[in-house]
C-alpha positions as CSV (number, residue, x, y, z in Angstrom):
1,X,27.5,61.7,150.0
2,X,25.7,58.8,148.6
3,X,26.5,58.2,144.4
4,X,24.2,56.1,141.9
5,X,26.2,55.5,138.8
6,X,24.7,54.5,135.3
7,X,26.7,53.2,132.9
8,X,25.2,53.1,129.4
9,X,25.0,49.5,128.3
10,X,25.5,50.2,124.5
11,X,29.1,51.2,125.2
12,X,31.9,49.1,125.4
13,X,34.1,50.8,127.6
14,X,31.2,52.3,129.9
15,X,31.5,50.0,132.6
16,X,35.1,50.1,133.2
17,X,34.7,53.6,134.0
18,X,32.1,53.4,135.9
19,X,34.3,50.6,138.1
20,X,37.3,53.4,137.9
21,X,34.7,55.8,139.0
22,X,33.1,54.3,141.9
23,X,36.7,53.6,143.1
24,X,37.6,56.8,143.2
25,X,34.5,57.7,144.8
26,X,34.5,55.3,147.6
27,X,38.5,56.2,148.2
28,X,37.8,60.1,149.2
29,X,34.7,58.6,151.3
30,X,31.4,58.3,148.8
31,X,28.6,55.7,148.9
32,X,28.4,54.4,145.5
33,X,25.3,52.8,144.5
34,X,24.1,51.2,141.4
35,X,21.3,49.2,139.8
36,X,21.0,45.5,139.8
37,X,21.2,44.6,136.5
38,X,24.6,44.9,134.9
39,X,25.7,43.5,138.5
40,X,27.3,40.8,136.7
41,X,29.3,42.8,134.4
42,X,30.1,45.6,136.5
43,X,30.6,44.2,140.2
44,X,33.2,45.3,142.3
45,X,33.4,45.4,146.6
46,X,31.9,47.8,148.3
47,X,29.1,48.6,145.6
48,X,25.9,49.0,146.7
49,X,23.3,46.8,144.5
50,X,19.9,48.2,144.2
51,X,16.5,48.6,142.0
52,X,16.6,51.1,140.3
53,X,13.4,53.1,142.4
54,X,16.0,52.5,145.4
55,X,18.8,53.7,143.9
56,X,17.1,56.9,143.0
57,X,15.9,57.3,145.6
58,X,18.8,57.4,148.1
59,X,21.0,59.0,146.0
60,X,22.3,62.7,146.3
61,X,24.0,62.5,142.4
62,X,23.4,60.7,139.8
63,X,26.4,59.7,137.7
64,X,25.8,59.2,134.2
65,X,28.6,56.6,132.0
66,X,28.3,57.5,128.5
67,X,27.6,61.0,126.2
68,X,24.6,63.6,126.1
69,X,22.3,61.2,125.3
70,X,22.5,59.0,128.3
71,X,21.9,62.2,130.5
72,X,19.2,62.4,128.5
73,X,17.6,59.5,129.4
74,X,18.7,59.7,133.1
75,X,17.4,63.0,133.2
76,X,13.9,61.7,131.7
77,X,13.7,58.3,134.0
78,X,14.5,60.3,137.5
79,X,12.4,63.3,136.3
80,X,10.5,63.6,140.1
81,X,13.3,62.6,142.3
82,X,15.0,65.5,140.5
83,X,18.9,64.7,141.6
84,X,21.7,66.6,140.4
85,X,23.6,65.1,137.7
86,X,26.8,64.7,136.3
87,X,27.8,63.1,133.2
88,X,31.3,61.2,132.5
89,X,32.0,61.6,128.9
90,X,32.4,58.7,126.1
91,X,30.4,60.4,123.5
92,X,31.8,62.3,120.4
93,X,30.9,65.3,121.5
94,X,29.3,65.7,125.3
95,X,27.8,69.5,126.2
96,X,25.8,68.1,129.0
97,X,28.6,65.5,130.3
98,X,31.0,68.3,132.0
99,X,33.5,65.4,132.9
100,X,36.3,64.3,130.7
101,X,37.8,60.5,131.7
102,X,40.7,62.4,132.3
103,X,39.5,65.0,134.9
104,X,37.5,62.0,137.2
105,X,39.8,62.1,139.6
106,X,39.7,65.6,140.1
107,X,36.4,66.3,139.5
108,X,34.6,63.3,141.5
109,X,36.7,64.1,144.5
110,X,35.3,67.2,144.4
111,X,31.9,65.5,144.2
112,X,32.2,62.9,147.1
113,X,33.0,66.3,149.1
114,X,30.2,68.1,148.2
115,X,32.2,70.6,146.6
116,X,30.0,71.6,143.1
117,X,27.5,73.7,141.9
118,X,23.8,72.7,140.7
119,X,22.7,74.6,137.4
120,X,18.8,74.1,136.9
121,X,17.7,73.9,133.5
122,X,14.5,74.6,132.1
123,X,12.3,71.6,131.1
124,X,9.5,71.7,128.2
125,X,6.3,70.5,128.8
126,X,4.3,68.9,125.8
127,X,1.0,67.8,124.8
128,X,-1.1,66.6,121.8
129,X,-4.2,68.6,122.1
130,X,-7.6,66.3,121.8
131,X,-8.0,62.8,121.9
132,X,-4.9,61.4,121.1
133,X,-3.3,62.4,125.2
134,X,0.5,61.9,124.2
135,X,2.8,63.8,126.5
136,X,6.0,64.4,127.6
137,X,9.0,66.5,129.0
138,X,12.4,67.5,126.8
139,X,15.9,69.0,128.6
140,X,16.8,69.7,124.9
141,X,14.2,69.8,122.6
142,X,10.7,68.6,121.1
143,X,11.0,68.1,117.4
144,X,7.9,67.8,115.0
145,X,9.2,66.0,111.8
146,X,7.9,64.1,108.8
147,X,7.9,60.5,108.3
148,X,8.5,60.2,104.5
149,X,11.3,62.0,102.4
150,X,10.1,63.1,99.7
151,X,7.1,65.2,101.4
152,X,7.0,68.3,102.5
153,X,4.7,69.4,105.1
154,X,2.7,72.6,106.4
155,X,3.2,73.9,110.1
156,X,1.7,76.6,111.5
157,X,3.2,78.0,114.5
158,X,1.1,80.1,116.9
159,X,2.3,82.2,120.2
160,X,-0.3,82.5,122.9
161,X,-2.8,81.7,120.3
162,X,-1.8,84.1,117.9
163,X,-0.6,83.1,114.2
164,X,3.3,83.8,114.0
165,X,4.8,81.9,111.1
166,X,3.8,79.5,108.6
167,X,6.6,76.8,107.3
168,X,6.3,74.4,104.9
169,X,9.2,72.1,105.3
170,X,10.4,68.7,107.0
171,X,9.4,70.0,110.0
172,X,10.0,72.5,113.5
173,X,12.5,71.8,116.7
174,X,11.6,73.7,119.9
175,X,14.8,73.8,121.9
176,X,15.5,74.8,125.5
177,X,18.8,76.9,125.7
178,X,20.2,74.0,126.6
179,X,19.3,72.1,123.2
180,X,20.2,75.3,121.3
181,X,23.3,73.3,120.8
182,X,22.2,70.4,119.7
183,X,19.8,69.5,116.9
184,X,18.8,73.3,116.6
185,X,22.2,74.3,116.0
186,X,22.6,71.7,113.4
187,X,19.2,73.2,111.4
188,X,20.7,77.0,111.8
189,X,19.4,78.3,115.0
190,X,21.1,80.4,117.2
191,X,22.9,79.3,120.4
192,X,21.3,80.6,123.6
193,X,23.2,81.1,126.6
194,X,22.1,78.1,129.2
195,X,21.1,80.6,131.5
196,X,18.5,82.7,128.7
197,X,15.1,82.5,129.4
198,X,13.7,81.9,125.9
199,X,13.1,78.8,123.7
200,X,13.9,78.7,120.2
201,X,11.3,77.7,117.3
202,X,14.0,76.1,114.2
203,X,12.1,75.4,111.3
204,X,14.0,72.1,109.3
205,X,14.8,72.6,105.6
206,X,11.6,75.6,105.0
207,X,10.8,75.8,101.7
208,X,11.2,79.5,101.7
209,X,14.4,81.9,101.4
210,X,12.9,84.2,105.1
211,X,12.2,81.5,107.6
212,X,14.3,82.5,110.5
213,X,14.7,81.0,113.5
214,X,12.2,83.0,116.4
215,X,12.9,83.3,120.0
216,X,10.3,83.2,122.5
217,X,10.5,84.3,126.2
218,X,10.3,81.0,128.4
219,X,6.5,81.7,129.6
220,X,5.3,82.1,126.2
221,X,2.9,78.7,125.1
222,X,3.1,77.5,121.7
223,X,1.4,75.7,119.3
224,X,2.4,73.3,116.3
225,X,-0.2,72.9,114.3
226,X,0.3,70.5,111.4
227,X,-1.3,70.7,107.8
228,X,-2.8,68.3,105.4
229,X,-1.1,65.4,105.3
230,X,-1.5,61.7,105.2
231,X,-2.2,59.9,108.9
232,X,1.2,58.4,110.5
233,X,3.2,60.5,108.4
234,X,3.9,63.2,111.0
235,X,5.8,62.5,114.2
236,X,6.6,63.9,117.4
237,X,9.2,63.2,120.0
238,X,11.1,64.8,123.3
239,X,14.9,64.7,122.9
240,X,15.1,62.0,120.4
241,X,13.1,59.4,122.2
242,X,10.4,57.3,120.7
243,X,7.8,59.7,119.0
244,X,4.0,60.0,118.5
245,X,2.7,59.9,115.0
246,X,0.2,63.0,114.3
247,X,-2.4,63.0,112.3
248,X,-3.4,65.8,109.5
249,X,-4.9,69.1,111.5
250,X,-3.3,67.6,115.1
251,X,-1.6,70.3,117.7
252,X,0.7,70.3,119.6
253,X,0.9,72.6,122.5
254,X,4.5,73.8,123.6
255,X,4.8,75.5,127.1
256,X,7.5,75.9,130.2
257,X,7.2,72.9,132.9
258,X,7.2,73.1,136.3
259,X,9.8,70.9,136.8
260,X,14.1,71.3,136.1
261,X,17.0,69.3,135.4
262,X,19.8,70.2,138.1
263,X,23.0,69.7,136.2
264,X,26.2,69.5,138.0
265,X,28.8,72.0,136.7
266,X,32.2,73.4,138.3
267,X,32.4,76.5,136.5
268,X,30.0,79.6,135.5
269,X,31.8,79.5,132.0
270,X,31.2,75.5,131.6
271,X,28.8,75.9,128.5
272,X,31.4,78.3,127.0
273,X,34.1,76.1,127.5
274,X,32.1,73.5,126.0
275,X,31.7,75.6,122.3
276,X,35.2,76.6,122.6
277,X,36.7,73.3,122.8
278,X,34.3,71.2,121.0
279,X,32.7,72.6,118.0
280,X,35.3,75.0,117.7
281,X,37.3,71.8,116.8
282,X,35.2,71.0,113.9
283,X,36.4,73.4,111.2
């Protein structure tokens, strides 16, 4: 079993865990890869040093160092190499990181002998419609929000080209079950188990006292189409990176990709355990 580990740079005590980590990996038998740029900081014998290309390329897991987020942008960089991947924990909260510091012994063992299970989790696939050629892939969510505070904006949300809902608000998440728990959940939608194949259309502060959240069935396509607003004051993004302005009339077209995200998980009731233990924990 071949490992590439990625620590997250922007914490402090990521790549001490990720030395702990590849220890443990190498002692039940694991090749442990990882890139060569934090080499300096995070060198120890018996890692293997590669570009990044190689190292996803030769890996069988990916091992993420930090919280959600990093998967995120793992999950987003080896998109077509399409790894399994498990996450280590350092974030305040962690749904997708199914690994505590405290379980890595247990649970990479169990990894260096092959002994997990691979979840696949939908992807959405967007694009700006016309000219403008944006695109992009989200495990969690695609979020249409405006720029300015003070303005509220018009969306119109259609279903296989047919007019659903109108909101005028600060703007629309389209979540995969698996973001239902994240910015979604925050806004008032429902949580989906990860398993449901639906997505789920949160409108963001509406302007109206009936604007419920709507699920769709996964092979639904959806449109976002924006209202009357001023240029550069609309913006779109994929689970939180960098987004796309939009300009006044612009759509964006929502649909199921044809690729997955294969998370690593050592229970069926992993997501459940997740809710339980921590938002439960935030009353």
């Amino acid at each position: 079993m071949t490992i590439y580990i990625s620590p997250n740079p922007g914490k402090t005590s990521a790549n001490e865990i990720a030395l702990r980590a590849a220890q443990i990996l190498m002692n039940h038998g694991a090749a442990v890869l990882m890139c060569e740029q934090p080499r300096t900081s995070c060198s120890t014998a018996g890692v293997v040093y590669l570009p990044l290309e190689e190292c996803l390329e030769q890996a069988d897991v990916i091992l993420t160092i930090g919280g959600d987020g990093t998967i995120l942008h793992e999950a987003n960089l080896s998109l077509r190499y399409a790894k399994p991947i498990l996450g280590i924990n350092l974030g305040r909260c962690g749904f997708l990181a199914t690994c505590e510091v405290s379980e890595m012994e247990a649970k990479l063992s169990a990894v260096a002998r092959g002994e997990f299970s691979v979840d696949n989790r939908m992807l959405l696939y967007v694009r700006v419609l016309g000219h403008d050629g944006w695109e992009g892939h989200a495990l969690n969510d695609v979020v249409v929000t405006k720029g300015r505070l003070q303005q509220a904006i018009d969306f119109s949300i259609y279903c296989d080209d047919i007019l659903v809902e109108h909101y005028r608000g600060d703007g629309v998440i389209v979540a995969t079950p698996t973001g239902s728990t994240a910015y979604s959940l925050a806004a008032g939608g429902p949580i989906l188990d990860s398993q449901t194949k639906g997505v789920v259309v949160t409108p963001i502060c509406p302007h109206s006292l009936a604007s419920p959240a709507m699920v769709f069935a996964q092979e639904r396509k959806l449109n976002i189409c924006v209202g009357q607003v001023a240029d550069d004051e609309v913006f779109i993004s994929c689970d939180g990176r960098a987004g796309c302005p939009l300009k006044a009339g612009a759509t964006a077209e929502v649909r199921l990709s044809d690729q997955v995200v294969k998370l690593i998980t050592f229970g069926k009731a992993d997501q459940f355990q997740a809710i339980d233990q921590k938002l439960r924990s935030r009353r």
